[in-house]
C-alpha positions as CSV (number, residue, x, y, z in Angstrom):
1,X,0.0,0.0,0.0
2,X,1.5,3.8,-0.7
3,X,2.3,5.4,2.5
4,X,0.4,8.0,4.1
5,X,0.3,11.6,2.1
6,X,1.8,14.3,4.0
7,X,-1.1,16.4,2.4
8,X,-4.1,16.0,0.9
9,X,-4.1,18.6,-1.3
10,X,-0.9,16.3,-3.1
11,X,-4.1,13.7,-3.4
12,X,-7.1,14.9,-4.3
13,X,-7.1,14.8,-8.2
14,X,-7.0,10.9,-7.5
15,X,-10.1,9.2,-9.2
16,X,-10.4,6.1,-6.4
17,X,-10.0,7.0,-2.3
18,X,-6.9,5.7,-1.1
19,X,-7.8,2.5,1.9
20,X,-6.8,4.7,4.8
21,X,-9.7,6.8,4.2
22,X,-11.9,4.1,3.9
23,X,-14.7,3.9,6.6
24,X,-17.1,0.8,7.4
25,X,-20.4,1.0,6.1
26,X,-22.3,2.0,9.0
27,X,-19.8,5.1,9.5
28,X,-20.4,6.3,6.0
29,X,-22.4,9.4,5.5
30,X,-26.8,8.8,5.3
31,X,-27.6,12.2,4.1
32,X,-25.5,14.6,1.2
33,X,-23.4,17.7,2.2
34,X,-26.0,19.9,0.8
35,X,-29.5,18.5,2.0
36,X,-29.6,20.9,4.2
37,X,-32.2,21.5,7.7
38,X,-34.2,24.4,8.5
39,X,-34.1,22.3,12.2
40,X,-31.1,23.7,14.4
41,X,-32.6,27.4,15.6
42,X,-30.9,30.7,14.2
43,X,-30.8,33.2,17.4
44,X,-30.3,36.9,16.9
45,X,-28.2,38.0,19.9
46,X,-29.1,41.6,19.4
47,X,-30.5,43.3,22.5
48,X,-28.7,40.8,25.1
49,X,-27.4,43.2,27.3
50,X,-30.1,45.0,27.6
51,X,-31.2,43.6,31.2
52,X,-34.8,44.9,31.2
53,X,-35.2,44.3,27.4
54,X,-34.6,41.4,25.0
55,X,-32.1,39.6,27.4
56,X,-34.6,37.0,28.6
57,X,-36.3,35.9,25.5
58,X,-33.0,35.2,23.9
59,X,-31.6,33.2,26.8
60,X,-35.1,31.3,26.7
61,X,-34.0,30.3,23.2
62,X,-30.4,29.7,23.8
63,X,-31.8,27.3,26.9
64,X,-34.3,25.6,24.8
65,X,-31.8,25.1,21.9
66,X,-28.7,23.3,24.7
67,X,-31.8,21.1,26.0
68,X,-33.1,19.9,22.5
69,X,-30.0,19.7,20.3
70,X,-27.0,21.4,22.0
71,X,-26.2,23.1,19.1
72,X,-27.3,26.4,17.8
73,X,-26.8,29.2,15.4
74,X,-26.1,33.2,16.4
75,X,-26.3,36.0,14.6
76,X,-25.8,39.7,15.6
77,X,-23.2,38.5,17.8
78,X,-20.9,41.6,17.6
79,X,-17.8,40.0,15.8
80,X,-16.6,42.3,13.5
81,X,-17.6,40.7,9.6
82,X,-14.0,42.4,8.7
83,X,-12.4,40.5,10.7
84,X,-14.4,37.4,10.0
85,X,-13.6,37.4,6.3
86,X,-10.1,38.6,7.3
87,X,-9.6,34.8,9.4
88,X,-11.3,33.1,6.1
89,X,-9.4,34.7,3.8
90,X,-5.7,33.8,5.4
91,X,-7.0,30.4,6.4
92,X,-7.4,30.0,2.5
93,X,-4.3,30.8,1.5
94,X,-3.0,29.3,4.0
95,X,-3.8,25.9,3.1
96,X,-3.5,26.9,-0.7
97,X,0.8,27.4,0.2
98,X,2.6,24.4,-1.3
99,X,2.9,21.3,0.7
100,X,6.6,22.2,1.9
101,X,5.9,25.3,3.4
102,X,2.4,23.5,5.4
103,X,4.8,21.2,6.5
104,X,7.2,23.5,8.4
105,X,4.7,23.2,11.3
106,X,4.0,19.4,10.7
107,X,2.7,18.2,14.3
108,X,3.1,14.6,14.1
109,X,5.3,13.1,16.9
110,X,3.4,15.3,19.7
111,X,4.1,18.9,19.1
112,X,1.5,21.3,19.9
113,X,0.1,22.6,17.4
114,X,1.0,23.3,13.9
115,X,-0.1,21.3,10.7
116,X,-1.3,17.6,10.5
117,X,-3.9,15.6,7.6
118,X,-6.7,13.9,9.5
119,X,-5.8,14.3,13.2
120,X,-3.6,14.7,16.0
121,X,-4.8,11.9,18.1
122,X,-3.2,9.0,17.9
123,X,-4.8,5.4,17.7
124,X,-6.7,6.4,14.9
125,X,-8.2,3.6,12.9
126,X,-9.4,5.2,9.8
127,X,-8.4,8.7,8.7
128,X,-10.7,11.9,8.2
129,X,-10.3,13.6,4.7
130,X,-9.3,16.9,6.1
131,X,-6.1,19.1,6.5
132,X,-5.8,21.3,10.1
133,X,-3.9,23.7,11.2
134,X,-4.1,24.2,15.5
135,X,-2.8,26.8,17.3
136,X,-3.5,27.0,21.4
137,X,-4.5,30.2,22.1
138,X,-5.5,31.0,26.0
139,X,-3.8,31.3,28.3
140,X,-2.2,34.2,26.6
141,X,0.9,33.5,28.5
142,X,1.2,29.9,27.1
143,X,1.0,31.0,23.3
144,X,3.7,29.6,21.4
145,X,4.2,31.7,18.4
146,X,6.7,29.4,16.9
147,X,4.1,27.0,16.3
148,X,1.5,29.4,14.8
149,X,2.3,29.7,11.0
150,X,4.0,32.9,9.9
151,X,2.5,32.9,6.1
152,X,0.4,34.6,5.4
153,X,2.1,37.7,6.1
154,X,-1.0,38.8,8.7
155,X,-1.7,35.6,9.8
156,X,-0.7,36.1,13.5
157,X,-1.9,39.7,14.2
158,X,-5.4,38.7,12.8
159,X,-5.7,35.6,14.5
160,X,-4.5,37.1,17.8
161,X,-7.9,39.6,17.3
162,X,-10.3,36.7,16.1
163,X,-9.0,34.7,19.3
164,X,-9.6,37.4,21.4
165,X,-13.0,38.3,20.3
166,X,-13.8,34.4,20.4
167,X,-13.0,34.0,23.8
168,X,-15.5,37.3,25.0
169,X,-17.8,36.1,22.8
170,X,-17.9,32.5,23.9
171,X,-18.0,33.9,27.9
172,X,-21.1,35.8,27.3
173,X,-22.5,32.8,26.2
174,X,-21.4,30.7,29.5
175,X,-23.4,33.4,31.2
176,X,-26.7,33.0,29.9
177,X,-26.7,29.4,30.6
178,X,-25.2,29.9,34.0
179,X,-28.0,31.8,35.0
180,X,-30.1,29.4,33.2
181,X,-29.3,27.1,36.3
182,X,-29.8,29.5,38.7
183,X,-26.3,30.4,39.3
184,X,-24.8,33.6,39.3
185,X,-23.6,34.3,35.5
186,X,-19.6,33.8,36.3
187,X,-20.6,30.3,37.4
188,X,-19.4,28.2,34.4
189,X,-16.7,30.3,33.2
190,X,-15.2,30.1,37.1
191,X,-15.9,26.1,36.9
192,X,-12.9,26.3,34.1
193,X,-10.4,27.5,36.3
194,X,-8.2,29.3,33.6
195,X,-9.9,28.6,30.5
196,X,-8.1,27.4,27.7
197,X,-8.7,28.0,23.9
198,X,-7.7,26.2,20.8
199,X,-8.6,27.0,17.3
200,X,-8.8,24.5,15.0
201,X,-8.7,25.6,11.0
202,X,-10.1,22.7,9.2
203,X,-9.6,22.2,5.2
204,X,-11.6,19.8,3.6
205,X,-10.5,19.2,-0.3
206,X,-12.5,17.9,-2.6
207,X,-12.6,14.2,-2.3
208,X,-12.8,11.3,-5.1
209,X,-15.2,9.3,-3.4
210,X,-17.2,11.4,-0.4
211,X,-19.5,8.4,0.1
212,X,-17.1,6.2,1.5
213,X,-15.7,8.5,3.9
214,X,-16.0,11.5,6.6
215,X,-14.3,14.7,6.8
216,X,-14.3,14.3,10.5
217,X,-15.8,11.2,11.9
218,X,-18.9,11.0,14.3
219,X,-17.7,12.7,18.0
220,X,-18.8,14.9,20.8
221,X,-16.1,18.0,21.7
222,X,-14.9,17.0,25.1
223,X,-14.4,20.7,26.4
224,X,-17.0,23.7,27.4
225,X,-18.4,25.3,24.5
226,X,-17.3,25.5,20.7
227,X,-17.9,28.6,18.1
228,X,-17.8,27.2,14.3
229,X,-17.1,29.1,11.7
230,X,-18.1,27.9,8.7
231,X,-18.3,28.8,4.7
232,X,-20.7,28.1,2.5
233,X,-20.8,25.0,1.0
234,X,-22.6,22.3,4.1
235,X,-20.8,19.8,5.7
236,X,-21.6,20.3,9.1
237,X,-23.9,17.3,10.7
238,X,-25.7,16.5,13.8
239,X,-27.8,13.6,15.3
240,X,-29.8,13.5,18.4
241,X,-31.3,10.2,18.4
242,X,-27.2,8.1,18.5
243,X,-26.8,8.2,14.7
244,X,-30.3,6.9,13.5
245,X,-30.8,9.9,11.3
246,X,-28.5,12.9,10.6
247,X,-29.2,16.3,9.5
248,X,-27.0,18.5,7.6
249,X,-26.7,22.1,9.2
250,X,-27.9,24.9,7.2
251,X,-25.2,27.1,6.1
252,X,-25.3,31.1,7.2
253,X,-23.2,33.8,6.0
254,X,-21.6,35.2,9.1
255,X,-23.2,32.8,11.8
256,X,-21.1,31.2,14.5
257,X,-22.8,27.9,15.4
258,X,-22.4,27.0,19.1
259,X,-22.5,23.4,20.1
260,X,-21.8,22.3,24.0
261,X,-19.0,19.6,24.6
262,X,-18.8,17.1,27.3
263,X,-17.2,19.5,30.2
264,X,-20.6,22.0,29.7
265,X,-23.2,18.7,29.8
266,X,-21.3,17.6,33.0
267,X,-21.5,20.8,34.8
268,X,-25.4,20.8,34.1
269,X,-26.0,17.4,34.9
270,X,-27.0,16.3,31.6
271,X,-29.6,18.7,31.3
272,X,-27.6,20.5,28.1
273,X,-26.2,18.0,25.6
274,X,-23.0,17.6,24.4
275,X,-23.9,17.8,20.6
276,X,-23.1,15.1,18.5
277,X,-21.8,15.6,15.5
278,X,-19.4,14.7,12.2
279,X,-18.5,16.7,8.9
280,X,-19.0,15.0,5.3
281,X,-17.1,15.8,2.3
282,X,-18.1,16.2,-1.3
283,X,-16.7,15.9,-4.9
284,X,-18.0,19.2,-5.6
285,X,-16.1,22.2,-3.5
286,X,-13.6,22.2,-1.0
287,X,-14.7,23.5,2.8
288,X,-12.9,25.2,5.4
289,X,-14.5,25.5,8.7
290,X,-12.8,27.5,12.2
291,X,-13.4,25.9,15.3
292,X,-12.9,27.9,18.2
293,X,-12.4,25.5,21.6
294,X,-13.0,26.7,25.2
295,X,-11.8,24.0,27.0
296,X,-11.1,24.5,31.3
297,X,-7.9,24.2,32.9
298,X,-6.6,20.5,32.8
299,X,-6.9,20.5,36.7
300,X,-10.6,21.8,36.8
301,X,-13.2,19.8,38.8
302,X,-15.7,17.9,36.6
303,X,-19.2,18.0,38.6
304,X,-22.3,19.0,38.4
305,X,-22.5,22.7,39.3
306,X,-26.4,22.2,40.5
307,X,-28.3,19.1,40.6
308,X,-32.0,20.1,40.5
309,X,-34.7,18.5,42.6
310,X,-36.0,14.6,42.3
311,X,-32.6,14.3,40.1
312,X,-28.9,12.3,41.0
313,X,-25.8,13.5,39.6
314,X,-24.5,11.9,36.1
315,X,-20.9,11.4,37.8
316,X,-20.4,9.1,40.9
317,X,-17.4,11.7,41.5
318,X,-16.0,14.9,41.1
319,X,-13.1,14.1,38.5
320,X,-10.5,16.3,36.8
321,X,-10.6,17.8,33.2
322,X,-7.7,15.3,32.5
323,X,-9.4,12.0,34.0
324,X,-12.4,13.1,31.9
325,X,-10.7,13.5,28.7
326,X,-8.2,10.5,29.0
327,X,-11.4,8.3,29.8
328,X,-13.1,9.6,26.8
329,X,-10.1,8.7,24.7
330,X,-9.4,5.6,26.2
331,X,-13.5,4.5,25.7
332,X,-13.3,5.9,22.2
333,X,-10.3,3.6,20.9
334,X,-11.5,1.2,23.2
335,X,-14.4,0.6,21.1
336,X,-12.8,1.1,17.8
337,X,-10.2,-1.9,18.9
338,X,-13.5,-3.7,19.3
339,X,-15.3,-3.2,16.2
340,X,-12.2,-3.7,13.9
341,X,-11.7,-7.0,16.1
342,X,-15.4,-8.1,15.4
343,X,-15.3,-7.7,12.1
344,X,-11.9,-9.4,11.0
345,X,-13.6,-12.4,13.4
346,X,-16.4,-12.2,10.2
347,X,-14.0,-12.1,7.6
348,X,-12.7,-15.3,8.6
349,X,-15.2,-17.0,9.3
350,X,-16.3,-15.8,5.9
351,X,-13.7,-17.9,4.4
352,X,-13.8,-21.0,2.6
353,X,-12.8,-23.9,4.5
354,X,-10.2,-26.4,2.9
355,X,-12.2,-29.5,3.0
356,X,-9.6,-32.2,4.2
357,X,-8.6,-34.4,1.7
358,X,-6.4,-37.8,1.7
359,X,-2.9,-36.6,0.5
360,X,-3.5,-39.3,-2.2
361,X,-6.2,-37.3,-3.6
362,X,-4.6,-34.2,-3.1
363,X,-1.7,-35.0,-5.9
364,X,-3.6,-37.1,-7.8
């Protein structure tokens, strides 16, 4: 078998999927990039600070939205659309450089942050169609700049801003469902200690053969609360009901959609979901999508911050950010050690059987 691209840009005039990308047949995508749903809520955040005025009708929404889905969309949500298509446009040319000069910031072997095809996780059965670039962001005074790319020229100043305003963006947010739960509106944002941020820049090229593969398979964000920016082409799915039916989330120019992670359905004792979700690729257009992460301190206590009445908390325990997440890994390759045992226990029993023969017969 050819070894592993560096990049998939080097790959994607290819006419057949190379095997790595290959998923089973019940990973595969149900429903196209482009069928898109009208069924994840759009929430205008206009008129949030005004205490007395719109302020409670949007959190209403923002609470109904966590509860049902744990993803949402938000416009009039302050960030500056110069600065928005600013981040896109250097994201683009970013990933349009030639492979060599991606690969000055090649991640693989554990460095944080930098440039990497698939993921940065290791253990990974099957890979994702999808270039990233990562760069960890807050705290401030743990930025490494050596790993953020310097091309483009403005790459670093602007991302610097976009973080910035991601971070007070994603904070108001943590207030509204703080005092969703009755807590005053620090609440969550406190429960992260010294929040931490990582922005993920995903490419997704066009691929030979989107039906046999994901862009970025089926997961739940283990941190706080994520901010997606995404362009226009649909890629972005979600289930609700464990992957019986997917929709396809409804592309909109200069929305941010807000999904919860695992640390943010903890902390509420289930009552938000952590949004489940994947990306799907297509033959048609290329994607790029920004994920903003806002992930607590790796020594944060995971626990419910209230637990209302008539229910029991989801944890037995209060855990740490880092138990949480390496149980989370651990379960997810865990089961993916599993499945790939099943089926090869198939395959063989799939195979003929020599029927035994006297040797007589045999060289006859």
């Amino acid at each position: 078998m050819a070894p592993t691209p560096t990049t998939l840009t080097a790959i994607a005039g290819e006419k057949t999927l190379q095997q790595s990308f290959v998923r089973d047949e019940d990973e595969r995508p149900k429903v196209a990039y482009n069928q898109f749903s009208n069924e994840i809520p759009i929430i205008s955040l206009s008129g949030i600070e005004e205490v007395d005025g719109r302020r409670a009708e949007i959190c209403k929404k923002i609470v109904e939205a966590c509860e049902d889905w744990g993803v949402f969309q938000i416009v009039d949500h302050g960030i500056d659309s110069n600065l928005i298509s600013e981040m896109t446009r250097l994201a683009r040319e970013f990933f349009a450089l030639p492979p060599e000069e991606k690969l000055r910031y090649d991640m693989t072997g554990g460095k944080k942050g930098g440039f990497i095809v698939s993921s940065h996780l290791q253990g990974e059965a099957v890979q994702d169609w999808r270039e990233i670039v990562t760069y960890f962001s807050y705290p401030v005074r743990h930025r490494d700049y050596s790993r953020w790319p310097d091309k483009p020229e403005e790459w670093r100043d602007v991302t610097k801003q976009y973080s910035d305003e991601l971070m007070g963006l994603a904070c108001k947010l943590l207030e509204v469902l703080s005092e969703a739960m009755g807590l005053e509106k620090e609440a969550l944002t406190k429960a992260c200690v010294d929040m931490d941020q990582k922005v993920v820049v995903n490419y997704y090229p066009k691929c030979p053969q989107p039906d046999l593969t994901l862009g970025l398979k089926r997961h739940t964000d283990p941190g706080t609360i994520t901010l997606l920016l995404q362009d226009q082409v649909g890629g972005l799915q979600a289930t609700r009901d464990d992957g019986k039916t997917w929709i396809t989330v409804q592309p909109v120019e200069g929305a941010f959609v807000v999904n919860l992670g695992d640390h943010g359905h903890f902390l509420s004792n289930g009552r938000f979901k952590n949004a489940d979700h994947q990306a799907v690729v297509n033959s048609n257009h290329s994607r790029l999508s920004i994920a903003t992460f806002q992930n607590p301190a790796q020594e944060a206590i995971v626990y419910p911050l209230k637990v209302r009445e008539g229910e029991k908390p989801i944890l037995e325990e209060p855990i740490t950010y880092t138990e949480m997440y390496k149980k989370k890994m651990s379960k997810d390759l865990e089961l993916a050690r599993l499945k790939k045992l099943a089926k090869e226990q198939v395959q063989d029993s799939e195979k003929p059987k020599l029927e035994a023969k006297p040797v007589d017969n045999i060289f006859a």
